[in-house]
C-alpha positions, -999 to +999 in steps of 0.1 A: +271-838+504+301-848+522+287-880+537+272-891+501+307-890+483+324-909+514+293-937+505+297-930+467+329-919+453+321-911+423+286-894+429+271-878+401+263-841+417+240-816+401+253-783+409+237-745+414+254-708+414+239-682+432+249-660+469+232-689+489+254-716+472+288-696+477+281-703+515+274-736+508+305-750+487+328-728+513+312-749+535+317-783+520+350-772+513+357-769+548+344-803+559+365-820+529+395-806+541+389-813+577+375-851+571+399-861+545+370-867+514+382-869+481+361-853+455+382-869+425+359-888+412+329-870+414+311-861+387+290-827+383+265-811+363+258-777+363+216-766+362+222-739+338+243-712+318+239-681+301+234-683+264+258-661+244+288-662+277+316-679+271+330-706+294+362-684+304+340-655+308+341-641+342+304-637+341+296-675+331+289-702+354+317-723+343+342-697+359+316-695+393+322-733+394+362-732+389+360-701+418+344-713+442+337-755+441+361-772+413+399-755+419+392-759+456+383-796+461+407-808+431+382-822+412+385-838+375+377-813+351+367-841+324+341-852+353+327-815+359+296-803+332+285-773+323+266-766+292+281-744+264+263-714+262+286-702+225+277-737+210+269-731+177+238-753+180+224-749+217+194-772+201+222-797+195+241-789+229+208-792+254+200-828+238+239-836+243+236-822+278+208-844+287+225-875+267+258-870+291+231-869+326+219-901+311+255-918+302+267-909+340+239-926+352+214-897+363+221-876+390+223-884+429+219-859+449+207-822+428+211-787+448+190-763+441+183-725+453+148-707+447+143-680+422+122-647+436+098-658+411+096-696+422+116-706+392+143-737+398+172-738+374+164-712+352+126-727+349+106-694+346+071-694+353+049-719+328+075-744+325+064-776+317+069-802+343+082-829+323+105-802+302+144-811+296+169-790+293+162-769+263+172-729+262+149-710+278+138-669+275+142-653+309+121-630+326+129-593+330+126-597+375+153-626+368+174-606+345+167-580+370+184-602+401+210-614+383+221-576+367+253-576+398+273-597+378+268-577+348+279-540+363+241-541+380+226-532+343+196-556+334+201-548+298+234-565+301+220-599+314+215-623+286+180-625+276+177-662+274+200-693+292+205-734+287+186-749+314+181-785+326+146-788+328+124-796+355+117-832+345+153-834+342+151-824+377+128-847+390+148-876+378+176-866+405+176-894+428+183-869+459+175-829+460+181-803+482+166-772+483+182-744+501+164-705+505+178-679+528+167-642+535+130-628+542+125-616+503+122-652+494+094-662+524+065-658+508+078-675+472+094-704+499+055-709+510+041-710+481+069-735+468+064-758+501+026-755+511+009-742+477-011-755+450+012-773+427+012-748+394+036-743+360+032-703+374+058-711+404+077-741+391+097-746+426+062-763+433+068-794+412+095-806+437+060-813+459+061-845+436+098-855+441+105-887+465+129-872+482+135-836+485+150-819+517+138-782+518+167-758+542+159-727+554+170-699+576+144-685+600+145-654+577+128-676+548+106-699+569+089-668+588+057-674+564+056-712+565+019-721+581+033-757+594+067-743+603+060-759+640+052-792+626+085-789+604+107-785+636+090-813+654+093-839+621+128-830+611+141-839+653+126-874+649+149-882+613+180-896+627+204-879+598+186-845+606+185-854+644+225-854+644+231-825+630+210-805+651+225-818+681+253-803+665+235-771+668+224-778+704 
């Protein structure tokens, strides 16, 4: 992320919440500190937000954002998007959503983490894959996962979210999918090397141009082609650096 705002100032970002991604903007905090990159012109939009939170709410995604990505880096917050989940016409406030991607010029490079149940965004099973972002019901295991940031009570979660939808993530130019921990290894094989299906909507990225898929060892333990994986990724040059990073 670091080395596509240095190319691009003002790269549009799509943006994820979520344990994995904490790890991930402390991370790229880290680097832009150390490498001098100014993030003031970026421009970020957020996958999704809970219906019925408000954007000071300590539970909303707008306040993740602020805590651990936008306060830290400086960043413009007329340049950072999340969608309103207390609009008074969510209808209204999805298709202005998607207007705004469209008006910044689509999205460069989209995160992404993996939902237990496959799900990207907030994309629950049998979403369609040319779907924008529209609100969308969630399902009682997601409501379920998400229940620590409402006192660990399910019944508190919102039953329904704004979500970009997975067409609207297709479009991204560049996306990056990042799963950690063995709970999420066999829903990680089944997003990478199963049939593509609406049940597990992590599968559409199967038909994106260019998606890089991270995972810990943890994640990957169920991937069938995991020794082909290693072998590919240390004949890219931009994955080859890194590793010897690692080495």
């Amino acid at each position: 992320m670091a080395d596509r705002v240095k190319a691009k100032p003002d790269l549009v970002l799509g943006c994820a919440t979520g344990r994995t991604m904490e790890g991930i903007y402390d991370a790229l905090v880290t680097v832009a500190d150390a490498e001098g990159v100014d993030f003031g012109g970026v421009r970020t939009f957020n996958l999704d937000e809970y219906v019925g939170i408000a954007p000071d709410d300590e539970r909303s995604y707008r306040h993740y954002m602020e805590r651990y990505l936008f306060s830290r880096l400086g960043m413009d917050r007329a340049n950072t998007h999340v969608p309103n989940g207390v609009a008074p016409d969510l209808a209204a406030e999805a298709v202005a959503y998607e207007a705004s991607i469209r008006a910044a010029g689509g999205i460069d490079l989209q995160l992404l983490g993996l939902g237990s149940n496959g799900h990207i965004g907030f994309n629950e099973p049998l979403s369609g894959f040319r779907s924008r972002t529209r609100v969308q019901p969630l399902a009682p295991h997601t409501r379920e996962q998400n229940a620590a940031m409402f006192g660990g009570d399910p019944d508190a979660v919102p039953t329904t979210a704004i979500t970009m939808g997975v067409g609207t993530i297709l479009e991204a130019r560049e996306a990056v999918l990042v799963v950690t921990g063995e709970h999420k290894a066999e829903i990680l094989a089944r997003t990478v090397e199963g049939p593509i299906s609406a049940l597990v909507t992590g599968t559409a990225l199967q038909l994106h141009a260019r998606c890089h898929v991270i995972a810990d060892e943890a994640a990957a333990s169920q991937l069938s082609l995991s020794d082909y994986y290693r072998d590919a990724v240390r004949h890219q040059p931009e994955w080859r650096a890194y590793l010897d990073t690692l080495d």
